[in-house]
TINUVEX-906709 format. One record per residue: x, y, z of N, C-alpha, C in turn; residue number from 0. Coordinates in Angstrom, 2 decimals. Example, Ala and Ser with C-alpha at 12.3 -4.5 7.8 and 13.67 -1.06 7.14 Angstrom:
BEGIN
+---------+---------+---------+---------+---------+---------+---------+---------+---------+-----+
|     nc1 |     nc2 |     nc3 |    cac1 |    cac2 |    cac3 |     cc1 |     cc2 |     cc3 | seq |
+---------+---------+---------+---------+---------+---------+---------+---------+---------+-----+
|   13.19 |   -5.69 |    7.80 |   12.30 |   -4.50 |    7.80 |   13.20 |   -3.30 |    7.80 |   0 |
|   12.85 |   -2.25 |    7.08 |   13.67 |   -1.06 |    7.14 |   12.90 |    0.03 |    7.87 |   1 |
+---------+---------+---------+---------+---------+---------+---------+---------+---------+-----+
END
This chain:
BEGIN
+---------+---------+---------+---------+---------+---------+---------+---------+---------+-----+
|     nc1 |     nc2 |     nc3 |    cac1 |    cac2 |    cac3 |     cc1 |     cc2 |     cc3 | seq |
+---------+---------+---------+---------+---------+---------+---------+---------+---------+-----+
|    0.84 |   -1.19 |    0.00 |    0.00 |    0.00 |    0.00 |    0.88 |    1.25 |    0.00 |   0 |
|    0.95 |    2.03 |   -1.27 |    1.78 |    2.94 |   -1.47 |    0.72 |    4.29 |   -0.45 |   1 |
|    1.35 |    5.52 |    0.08 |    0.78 |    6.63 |    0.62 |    1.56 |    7.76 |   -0.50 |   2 |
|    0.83 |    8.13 |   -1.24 |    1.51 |    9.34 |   -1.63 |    1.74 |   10.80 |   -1.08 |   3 |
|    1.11 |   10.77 |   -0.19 |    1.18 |   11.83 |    0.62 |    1.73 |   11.73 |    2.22 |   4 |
|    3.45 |   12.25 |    2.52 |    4.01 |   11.67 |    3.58 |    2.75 |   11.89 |    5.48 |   5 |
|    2.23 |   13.20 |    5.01 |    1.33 |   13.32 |    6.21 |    0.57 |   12.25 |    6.29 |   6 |
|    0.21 |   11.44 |    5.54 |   -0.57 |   10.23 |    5.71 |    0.01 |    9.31 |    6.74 |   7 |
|    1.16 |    8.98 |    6.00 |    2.28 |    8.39 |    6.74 |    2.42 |    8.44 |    8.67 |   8 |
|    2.88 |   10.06 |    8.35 |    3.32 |   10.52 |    9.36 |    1.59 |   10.20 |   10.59 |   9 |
|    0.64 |   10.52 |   10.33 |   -0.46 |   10.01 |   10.94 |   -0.78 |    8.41 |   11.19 |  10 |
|   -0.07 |    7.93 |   10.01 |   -0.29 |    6.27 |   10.78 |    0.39 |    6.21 |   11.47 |  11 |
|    1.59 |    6.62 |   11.36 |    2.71 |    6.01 |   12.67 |    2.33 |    6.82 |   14.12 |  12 |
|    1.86 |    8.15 |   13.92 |    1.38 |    8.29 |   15.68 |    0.12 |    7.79 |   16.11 |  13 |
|   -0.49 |    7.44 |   14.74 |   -1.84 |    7.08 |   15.36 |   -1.37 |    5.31 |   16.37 |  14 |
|   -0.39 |    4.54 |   15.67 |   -0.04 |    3.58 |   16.22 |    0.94 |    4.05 |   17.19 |  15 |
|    1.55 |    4.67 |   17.54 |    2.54 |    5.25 |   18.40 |    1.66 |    5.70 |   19.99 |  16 |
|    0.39 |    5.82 |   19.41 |   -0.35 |    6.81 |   20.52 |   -1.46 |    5.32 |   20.75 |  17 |
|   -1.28 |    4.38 |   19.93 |   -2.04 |    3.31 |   20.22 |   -1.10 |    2.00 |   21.62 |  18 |
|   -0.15 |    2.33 |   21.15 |    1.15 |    1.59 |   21.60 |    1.65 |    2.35 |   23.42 |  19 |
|    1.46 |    3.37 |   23.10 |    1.52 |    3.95 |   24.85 |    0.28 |    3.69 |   25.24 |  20 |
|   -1.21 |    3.65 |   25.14 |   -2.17 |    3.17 |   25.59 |   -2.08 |    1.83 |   26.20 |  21 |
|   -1.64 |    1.22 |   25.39 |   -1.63 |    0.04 |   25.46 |   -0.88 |   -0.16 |   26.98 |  22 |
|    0.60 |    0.51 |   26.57 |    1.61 |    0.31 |   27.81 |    0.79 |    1.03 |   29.18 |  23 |
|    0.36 |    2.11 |   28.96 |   -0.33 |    2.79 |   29.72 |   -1.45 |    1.77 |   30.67 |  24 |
|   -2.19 |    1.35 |   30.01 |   -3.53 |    0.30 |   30.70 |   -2.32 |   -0.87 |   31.18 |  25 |
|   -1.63 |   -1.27 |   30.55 |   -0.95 |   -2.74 |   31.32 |   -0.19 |   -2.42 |   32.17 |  26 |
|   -0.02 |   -0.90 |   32.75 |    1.08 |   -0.93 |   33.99 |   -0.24 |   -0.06 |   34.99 |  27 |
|   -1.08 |    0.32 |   34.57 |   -1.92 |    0.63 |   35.65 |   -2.68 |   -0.54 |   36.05 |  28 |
|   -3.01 |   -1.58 |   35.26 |   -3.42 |   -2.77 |   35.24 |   -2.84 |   -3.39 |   36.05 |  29 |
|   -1.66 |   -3.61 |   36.27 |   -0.35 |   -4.11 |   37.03 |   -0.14 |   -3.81 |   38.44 |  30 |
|   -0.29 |   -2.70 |   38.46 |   -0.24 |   -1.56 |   39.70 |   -1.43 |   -2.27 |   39.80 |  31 |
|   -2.76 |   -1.87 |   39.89 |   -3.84 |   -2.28 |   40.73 |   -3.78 |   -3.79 |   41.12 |  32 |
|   -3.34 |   -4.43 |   40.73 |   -3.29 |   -5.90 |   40.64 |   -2.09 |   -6.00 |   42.17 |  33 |
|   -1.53 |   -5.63 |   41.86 |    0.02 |   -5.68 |   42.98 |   -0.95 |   -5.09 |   43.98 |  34 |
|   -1.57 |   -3.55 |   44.08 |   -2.22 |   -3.53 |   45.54 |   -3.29 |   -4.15 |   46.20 |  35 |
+---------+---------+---------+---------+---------+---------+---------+---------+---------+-----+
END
């Protein structure tokens, strides 16, 4: 899947970037509540 337009680009990767700290985000508060 070619993007010809790099802002495209540049929006998938934070949209997964900002998907990817969520992620980390819920599994260490997840973690934390679990431990107390």
């Amino acid at each position: 899947m070619r993007t010809p337009s790099s802002s495209t680009a540049l929006n998938t990767v934070a949209s997964s970037a900002v998907t990817q700290a969520l992620k980390i985000r819920g599994r260490l508060s997840s973690s934390s509540a679990t431990a107390t």
